[in-house]
C-alpha positions in Angstrom: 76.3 -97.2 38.8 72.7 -96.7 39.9 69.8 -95.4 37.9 70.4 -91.9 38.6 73.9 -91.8 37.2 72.4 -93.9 34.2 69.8 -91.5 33.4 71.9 -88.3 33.8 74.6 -89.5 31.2 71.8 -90.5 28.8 70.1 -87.2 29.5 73.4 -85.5 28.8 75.0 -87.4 25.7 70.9 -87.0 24.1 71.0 -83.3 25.1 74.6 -82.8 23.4 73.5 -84.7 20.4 70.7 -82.6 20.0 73.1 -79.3 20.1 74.7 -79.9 17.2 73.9 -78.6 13.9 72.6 -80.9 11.9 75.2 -80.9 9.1 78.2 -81.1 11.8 75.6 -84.7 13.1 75.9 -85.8 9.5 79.8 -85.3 9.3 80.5 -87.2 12.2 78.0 -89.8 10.7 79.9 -90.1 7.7 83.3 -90.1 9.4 82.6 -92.8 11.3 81.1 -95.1 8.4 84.1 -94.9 6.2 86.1 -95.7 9.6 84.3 -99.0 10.3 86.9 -101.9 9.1 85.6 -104.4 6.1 83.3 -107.1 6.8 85.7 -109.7 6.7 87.9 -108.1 9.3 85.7 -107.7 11.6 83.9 -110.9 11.4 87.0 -113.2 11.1 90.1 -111.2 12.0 92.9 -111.0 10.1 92.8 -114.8 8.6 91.2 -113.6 6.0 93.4 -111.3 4.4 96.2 -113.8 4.8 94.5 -116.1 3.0 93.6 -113.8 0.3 97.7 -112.8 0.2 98.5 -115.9 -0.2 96.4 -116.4 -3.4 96.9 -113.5 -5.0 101.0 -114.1 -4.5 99.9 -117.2 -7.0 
């Protein structure tokens, strides 16, 4: 990819960002927040939870 391509898909994805109304921007934001997995998951896998499984079994 050269540094035209690069700076016409930036120019693009900032220029279709900026198109949308503000509270559609802010729904999106939020959608995507409650999306993101827990820290644990996504720092260490799924060991975790098997551990935590495990304990609460006890």
């Amino acid at each position: 990819m050269n540094t035209n391509d690069y700076v016409k898909y930036i120019t693009q994805t900032v220029v279709k960002y900026i198109d949308q109304p503000k509270d559609e921007r802010k729904k999106l934001r939020e959608q995507r927040k409650n999306e993101k997995e827990t820290f644990l998951f996504r720092w260490f896998g799924i060991i975790p939870y098997a551990f935590l499984g495990m304990r609460k079994k006890k």
